[in-house]
Each structure stands twice: as structure tokens, then as C-alpha cells.
C-alpha positions in Angstrom: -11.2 7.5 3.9 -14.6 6.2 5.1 -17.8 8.6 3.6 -19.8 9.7 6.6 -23.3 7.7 6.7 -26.6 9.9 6.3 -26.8 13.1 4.3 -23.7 15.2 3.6 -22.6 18.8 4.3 -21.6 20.8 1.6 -18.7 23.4 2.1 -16.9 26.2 0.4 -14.3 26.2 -1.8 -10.6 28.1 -1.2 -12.1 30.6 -3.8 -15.3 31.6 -1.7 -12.9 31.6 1.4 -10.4 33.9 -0.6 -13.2 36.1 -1.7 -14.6 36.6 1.7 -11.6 37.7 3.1 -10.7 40.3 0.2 -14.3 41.7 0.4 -14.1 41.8 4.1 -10.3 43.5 4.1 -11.6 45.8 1.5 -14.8 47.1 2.9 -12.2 47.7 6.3 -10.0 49.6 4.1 -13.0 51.5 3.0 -15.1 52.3 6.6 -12.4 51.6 8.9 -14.9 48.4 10.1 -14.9 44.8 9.3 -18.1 43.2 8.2 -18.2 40.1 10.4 -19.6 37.8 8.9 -18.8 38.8 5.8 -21.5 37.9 3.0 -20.7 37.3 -0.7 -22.3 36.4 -3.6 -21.2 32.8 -5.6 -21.3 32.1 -9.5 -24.8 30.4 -9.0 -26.4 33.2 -7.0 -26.0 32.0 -3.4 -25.6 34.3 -1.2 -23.4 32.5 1.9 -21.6 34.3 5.2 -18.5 33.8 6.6 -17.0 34.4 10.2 -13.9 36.1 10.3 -11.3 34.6 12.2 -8.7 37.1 12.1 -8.5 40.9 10.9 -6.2 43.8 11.1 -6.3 47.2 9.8 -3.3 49.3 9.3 -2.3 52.5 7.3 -3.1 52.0 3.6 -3.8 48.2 4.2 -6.5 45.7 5.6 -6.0 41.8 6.1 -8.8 39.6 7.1 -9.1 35.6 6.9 -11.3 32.8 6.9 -11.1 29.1 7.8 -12.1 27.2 5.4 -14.7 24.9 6.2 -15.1 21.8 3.3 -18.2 20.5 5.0 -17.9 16.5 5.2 -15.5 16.4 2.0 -12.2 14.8 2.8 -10.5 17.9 1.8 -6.7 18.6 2.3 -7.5 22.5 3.0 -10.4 22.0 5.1 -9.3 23.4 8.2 -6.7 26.2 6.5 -7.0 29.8 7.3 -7.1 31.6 3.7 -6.0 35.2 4.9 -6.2 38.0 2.2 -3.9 41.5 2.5 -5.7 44.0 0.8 -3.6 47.4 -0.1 -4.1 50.9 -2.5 -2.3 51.3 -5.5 -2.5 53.5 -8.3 -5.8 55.3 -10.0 -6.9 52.8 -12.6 -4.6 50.2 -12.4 -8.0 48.1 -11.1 -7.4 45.0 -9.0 -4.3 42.8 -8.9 -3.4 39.9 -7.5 -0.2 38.7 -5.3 1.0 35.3 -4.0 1.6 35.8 0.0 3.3 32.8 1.5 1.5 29.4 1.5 0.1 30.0 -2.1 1.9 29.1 -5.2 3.5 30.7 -8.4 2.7 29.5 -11.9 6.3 28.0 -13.2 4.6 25.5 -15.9 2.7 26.3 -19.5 -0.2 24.6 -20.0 -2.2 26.5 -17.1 -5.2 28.3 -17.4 -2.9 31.4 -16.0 0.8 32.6 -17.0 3.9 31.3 -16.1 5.2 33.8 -12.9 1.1 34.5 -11.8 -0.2 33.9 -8.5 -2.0 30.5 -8.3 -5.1 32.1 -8.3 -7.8 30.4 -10.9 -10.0 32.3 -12.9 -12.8 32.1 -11.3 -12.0 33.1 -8.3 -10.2 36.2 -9.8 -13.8 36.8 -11.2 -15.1 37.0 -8.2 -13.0 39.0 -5.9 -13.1 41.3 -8.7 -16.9 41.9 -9.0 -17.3 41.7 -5.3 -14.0 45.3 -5.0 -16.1 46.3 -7.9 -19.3 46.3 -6.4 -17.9 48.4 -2.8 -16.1 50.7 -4.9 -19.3 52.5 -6.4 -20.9 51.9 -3.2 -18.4 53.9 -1.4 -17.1 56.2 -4.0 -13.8 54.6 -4.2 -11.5 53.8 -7.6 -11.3 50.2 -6.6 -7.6 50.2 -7.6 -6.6 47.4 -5.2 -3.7 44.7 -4.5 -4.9 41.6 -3.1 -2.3 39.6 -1.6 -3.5 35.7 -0.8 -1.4 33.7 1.6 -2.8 30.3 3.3 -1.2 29.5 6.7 1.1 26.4 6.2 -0.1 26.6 3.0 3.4 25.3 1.6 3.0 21.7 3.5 -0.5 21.6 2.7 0.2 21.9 -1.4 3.0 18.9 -1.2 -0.4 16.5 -0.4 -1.6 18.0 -3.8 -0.6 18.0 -7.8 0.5 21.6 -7.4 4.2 20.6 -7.1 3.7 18.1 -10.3 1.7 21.5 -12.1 4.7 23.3 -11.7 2.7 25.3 -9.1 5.5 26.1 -6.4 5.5 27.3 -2.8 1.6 26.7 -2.2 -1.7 25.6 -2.6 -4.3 26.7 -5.5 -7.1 29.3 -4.9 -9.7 27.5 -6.8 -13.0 26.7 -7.3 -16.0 27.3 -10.2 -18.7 27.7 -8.0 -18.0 28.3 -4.9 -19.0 25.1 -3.3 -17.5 21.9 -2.5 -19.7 19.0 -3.1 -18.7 16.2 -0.7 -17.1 13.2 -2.4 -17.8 14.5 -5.5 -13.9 13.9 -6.3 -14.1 16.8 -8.8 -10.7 18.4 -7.7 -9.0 15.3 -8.2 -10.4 14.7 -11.9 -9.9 18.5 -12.7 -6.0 18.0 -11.4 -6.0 15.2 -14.4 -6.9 17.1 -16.6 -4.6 20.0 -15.6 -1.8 17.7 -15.7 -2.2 16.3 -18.9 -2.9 20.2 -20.0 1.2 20.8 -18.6 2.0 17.4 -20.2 1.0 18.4 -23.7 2.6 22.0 -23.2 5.8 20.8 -22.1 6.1 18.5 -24.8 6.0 14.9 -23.3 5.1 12.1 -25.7 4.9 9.5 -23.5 2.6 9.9 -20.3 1.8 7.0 -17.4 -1.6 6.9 -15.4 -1.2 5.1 -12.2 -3.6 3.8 -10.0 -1.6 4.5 -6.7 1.8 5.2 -5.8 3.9 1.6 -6.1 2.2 1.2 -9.8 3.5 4.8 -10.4 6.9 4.0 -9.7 6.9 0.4 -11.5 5.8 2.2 -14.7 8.6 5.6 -14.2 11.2 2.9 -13.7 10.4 0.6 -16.8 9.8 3.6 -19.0 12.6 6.4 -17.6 9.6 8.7 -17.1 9.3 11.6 -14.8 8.0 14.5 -13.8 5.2 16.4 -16.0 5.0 13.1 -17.7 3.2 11.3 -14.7 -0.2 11.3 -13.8 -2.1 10.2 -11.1 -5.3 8.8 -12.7 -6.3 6.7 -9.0 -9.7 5.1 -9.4 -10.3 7.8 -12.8 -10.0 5.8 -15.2 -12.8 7.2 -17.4 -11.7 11.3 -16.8 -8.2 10.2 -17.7 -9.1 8.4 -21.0 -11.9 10.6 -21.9 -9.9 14.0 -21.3 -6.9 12.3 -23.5 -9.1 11.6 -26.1 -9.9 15.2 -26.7 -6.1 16.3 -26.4 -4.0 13.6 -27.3 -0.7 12.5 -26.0 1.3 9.6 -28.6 1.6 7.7 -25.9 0.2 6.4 -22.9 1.1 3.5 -20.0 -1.6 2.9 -17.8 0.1 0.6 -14.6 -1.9 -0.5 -12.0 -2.9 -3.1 -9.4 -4.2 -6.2 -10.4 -7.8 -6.0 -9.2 -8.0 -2.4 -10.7 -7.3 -3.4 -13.5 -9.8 -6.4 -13.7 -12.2 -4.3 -13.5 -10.8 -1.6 -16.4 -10.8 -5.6 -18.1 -14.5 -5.4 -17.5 -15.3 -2.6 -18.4 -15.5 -0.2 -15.5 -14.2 3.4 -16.2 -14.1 4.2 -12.4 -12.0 1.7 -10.5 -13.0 2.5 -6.8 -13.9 -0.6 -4.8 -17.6 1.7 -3.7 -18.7 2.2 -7.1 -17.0 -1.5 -9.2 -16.2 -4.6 -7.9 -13.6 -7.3 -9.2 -15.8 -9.9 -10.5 -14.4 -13.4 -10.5 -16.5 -14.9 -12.9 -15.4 -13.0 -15.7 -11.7 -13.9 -14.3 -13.0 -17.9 -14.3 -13.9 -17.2 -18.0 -10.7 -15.5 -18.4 -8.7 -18.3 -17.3 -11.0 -21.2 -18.3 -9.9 -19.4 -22.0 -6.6 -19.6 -21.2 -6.8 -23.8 -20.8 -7.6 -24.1 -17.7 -9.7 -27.4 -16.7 -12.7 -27.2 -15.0 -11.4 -27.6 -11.3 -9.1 -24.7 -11.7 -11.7 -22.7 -13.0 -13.9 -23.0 -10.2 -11.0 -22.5 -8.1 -11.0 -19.3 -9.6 -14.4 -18.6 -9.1 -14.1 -19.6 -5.8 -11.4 -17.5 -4.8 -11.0 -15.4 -1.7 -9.8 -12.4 -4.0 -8.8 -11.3 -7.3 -5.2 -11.8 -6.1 -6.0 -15.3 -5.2 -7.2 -16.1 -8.6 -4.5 -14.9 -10.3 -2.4 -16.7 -7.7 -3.7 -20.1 -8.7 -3.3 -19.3 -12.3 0.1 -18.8 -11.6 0.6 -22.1 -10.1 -1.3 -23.6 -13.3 1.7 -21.7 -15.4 -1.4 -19.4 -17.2 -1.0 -15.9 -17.8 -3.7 -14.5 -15.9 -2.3 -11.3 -15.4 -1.4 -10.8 -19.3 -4.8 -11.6 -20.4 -6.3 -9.0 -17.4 -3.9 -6.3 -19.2 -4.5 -6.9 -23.2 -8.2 -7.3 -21.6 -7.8 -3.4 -20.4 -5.2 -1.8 -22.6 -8.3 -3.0 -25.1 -11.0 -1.1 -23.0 -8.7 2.0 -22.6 -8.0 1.9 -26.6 -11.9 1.7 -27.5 -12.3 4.6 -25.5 -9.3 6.8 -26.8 -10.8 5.7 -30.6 -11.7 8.9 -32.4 -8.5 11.1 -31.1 -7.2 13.2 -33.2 -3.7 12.0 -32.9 -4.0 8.1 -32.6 -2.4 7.0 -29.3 -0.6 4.0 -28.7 -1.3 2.3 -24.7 0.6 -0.5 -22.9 -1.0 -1.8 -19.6 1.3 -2.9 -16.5 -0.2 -5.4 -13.8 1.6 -4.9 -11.1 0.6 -7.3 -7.1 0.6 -5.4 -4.2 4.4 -5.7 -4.1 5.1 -3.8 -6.8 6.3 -7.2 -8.8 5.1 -7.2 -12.5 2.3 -9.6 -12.8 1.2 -8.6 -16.5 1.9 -6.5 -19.6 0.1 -5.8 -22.7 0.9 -3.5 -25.4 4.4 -3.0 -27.3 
């Protein structure tokens, strides 16, 4: 997805969305009125309002929702309605949460919540929370609350997401730390790596692959019989994948990838994304000229259109381009898993953009 030119709106996280709505439902519940907007207060001490786009008050119950709005982040949810169903329960049981339709259950270990809980992360928990808290004394009221969270097509949205790979069935996540989503800041995508190498570790796996993209994922399942909690979708992460291995270690790890990708891994670069490396042929000249090539081929190389083209003419030449590309980055990713507590062996797969194996390192 292209990253809108000029500066960059800032939107709000499912959490703030969820919170809205549970603050608005409850003050209903309360006064018999919704706030609209609804203001809360975030983590960092913002205080932002939201419009309510739909509200209904019944005996012994309130619902209201928000749309959530993720600014100019290229966010899966932006656009969902995040409705919450607030209802009474007993004196002192305090506030508790439910999973309406659209958001998932906890069926996984390895969470920051139980297996069977709503998919609702801490922080937002936190918040909703403080916010009942804060209208209870206000109003006089015990505060002893449900809060049911559903998301409208909530279900589809989550199979565009890790949730189904967490173990997180039948919805999206309620998430978020601060309230705020930071455009292209790709920080739910990171924190999903670490989450799934949290499951990973909890359910026992030994062997874990981090794929660039989809074909390279299913190049390394194949050649390794891995599946499910054992597969993780690094993308251009590189660095968070490593770096969050390092600290809890898996034996083993597979890193397959596309050829370019992994040039640039070769070189160096922890985050593979074509806006923030580049594939840079001279090191692939050097890389080849090592290899025996003479000095026309080398050029070539130089010369070449792309990095597939270079490792294209060092096919024709019979050198193994691709190999020395992958010993080049299962060498980066080792330096940077050095220090684990648990050593970890990795093996690197170079895959074109066919999905044909174009280089291995590693046993």
C-alpha cells in the first residue's frame, strides 16, 4: 500500500474505540442519556472524543458503538464499528468482560490473557475499568458491570490478521497500549511477532519458520512438515523477529524468503522493506566475482536490471549466487541471535518469485 504524501493523521486504537463505547453505554445505564461525543481519557493523558454511531438503552442494559477511525494507517479495522453491551450484575463482582460476536476467544497459552478469555488485551481492560470506576463514584453506583464487546463483521475482519494463527477464534483483538495508532508505524504487525513466537514457545514447537511473504512461507512448511503455531510471518521484520528470539529462544529457526530480501538481510539490513533498504548490486558483484566469476560477468552483475537478474546470470555462469546470498544471511541472522540463552540453530531458504528454491544455507 502506497504511504499518503505530506503529514499523517493519527487515529485510535480498537481499545480507545472499545472504551468509548463502554463509558458511553455505562453513563446511559446510569442517567438514562448518552454522552455524545463521548470523551475519555488515554494512558498518556489525552483526553480525545468520539461520536457515537449507534446507541440503545433497554431494561438493565445500554449498548453504544463507535467506528473506528485509524487515521491514514492502513489498518484492517479502520472503518469497523466496535459496539460495547453494557449490563448490571451482582454487588461487588466489579467489571467483567464478554466476547459478543466479531471478537475472539483465547484458545492458545502463551497469551498475555487465559485460555477461554475474551480477546480483550490488558490495557484496554485497564482502561474501561478506570473509566466504570470513575462514573460509579460520580453517580453513586457499585460499578458492578458486564461489558460485552462485539465488532460488526468482526469474524472476516480477524482472518486478514494473526488472531486465527494466536489461537484467537471467532474475532478480532481489542488492543492497543496507548490509545493511538501511529500511521505506518507497523507496531501491530511486530507486536503480532512477538505474540506468535510467545504461543510458539508455549505450545512447545522447536522448530519455527519466519517468512517474508506467503509463497516463501509455504516453500519452507513444505520442506520442513511445519504448521500451524510453528509459522511466523516475519514480512520485512527481520530485526523484531531475531531480536525478540534472542530473548526467548526457540532451537530452531528457518528463515525462507525472496531472493532480493534476503540480499539485503546478506547486507546487513534488519528491516527488509524496499522504502527503508535497497538490494544493492555491488555487494552481489562482489559476491559473485568471489564466487569465480571473471570480470565481464561481474559487471554484468553490477549492471543488472534487478537482483533477480543478477542472480539469473549467475546461474547461466553455473555459480551459486543464491547459496552464497543465504550462508551470507543465515550469518547476519546468527550474529544477531548470539547471546540467547538457549543457542539456536538457523537455515536460510532463497526462494524466486516462483516459489522455486534458488538457495539454502544451514544444515
Amino acid at each position: 500500500m502506497t504511504r499518503p504524501s505530506g503529514p499523517l493523521r493519527r487515529g485510535w486504537t480498537t481499545g480507545a474505540c472499545a472504551t468509548a463505547a463502554a463509558t458511553a453505554a455505562y453513563q446511559a445505564l446510569l442517567t438514562g442519556e448518552f454522552p455524545d461525543p463521548v470523551t475519555i481519557t488515554l494512558p498518556g493523558g489525552q483526553s480525545p472524543a468520539f461520536a457515537l454511531a449507534v446507541e440503545e438503552l433497554r431494561e438493565g442494559s445500554a449498548m453504544a458503538g463507535v467506528v473506528k477511525d485509524a487515521g491514514d494507517d492502513p489498518d484492517v479495522t479502520h472503518g469497523a464499528l466496535v459496539r460495547a453491551t453494557v449490563r448490571r450484575t451482582a454487588p461487588g463482582a466489579g467489571v467483567t468482560f464478554r466476547a459478543g460476536p466479531g471478537v475472539g476467544t483465547v484458545t492458545l497459552p502463551g497469551l498475555p490473557l487465559d485460555v477461554g478469555e475474551p480477546a480483550v488485551n490488558p490495557v484496554p481492560r485497564r482502561m474501561m475499568r478506570e473509566h466504570v470506576a470513575a462514573l460509579a463514584e460520580r453517580f453513586g453506583d457499585p460499578g458492578a458491570v458486564e461489558i460485552e464487546l462485539s465488532v460488526d463483521d468482526g469474524e472476516a475482519i480477524a482472518e486478514r490478521t494473526w488472531n486465527p494463527r494466536l489461537g484467537i477464534l471467532g474475532g478480532l483483538s481489542i488492543l492497543g497500549t496507548t490509545g493511538i495508532v501511529i500511521p505506518y508505524s507497523c507496531s501491530a504487525w511486530i507486536d503480532s511477532i512477538r505474540r506468535g513466537i510467545d504461543v510458539a514457545l508455549a505450545t512447545g514447537e522447536l522448530h519455527v519458520l519466519g517468512a517474508t511473504g506467503t509463497t516463501s512461507e509455504r516453500v519452507g512448511a513444505e520442506a520442513y512438515g511445519l504448521s500451524g503455531t510453528a509459522l511466523l510471518d516475519m514480512g520485512d521484520f527481520a530485526g523484531a523477529l531475531l531480536k525478540y528470539l534472542r530473548r526467548h529462544p526457540i532451537p530452531r529457526l528457518t528463515i525462507a524468503g525472496g531472493f532480493a530480501k534476503l540480499s539485503k538481510l546478506a547486507d546487513g539490513h534488519l528491516d527488509l522493506h524496499s522504502g527503508r533498504s535497497q538490494v544493492d548490486l555491488d555487494s552481489l558483484a562482489r559476491r559473485v566475482e568471489g564466487l569465480g566469476a571473471g570480470a565481464e560477468l561481474t559487471e554484468a552483475v553490477r549492471g543488472a536490471n534487478t537482483a533477480l537478474h543478477a542472480l539469473q546470470l549467475a546461474r547461466a555462469a553455473g555459480l551459486p549466487l543464491g547459496d552464497a546470498v543465504a550462508e551470507a544471511a543465515r550469518a547476519k541472522a546468527a550474529e544477531v541471535l548470539a547471546g540467547s540463552a538457549v543457542p539456536i540453530t538457523v537455515d536460510v531458504i532463497a526462494i524466486d518469485r516462483g516459489g522455486t528454491v534458488v538457495g539454502r544455507a544451514g544444515p
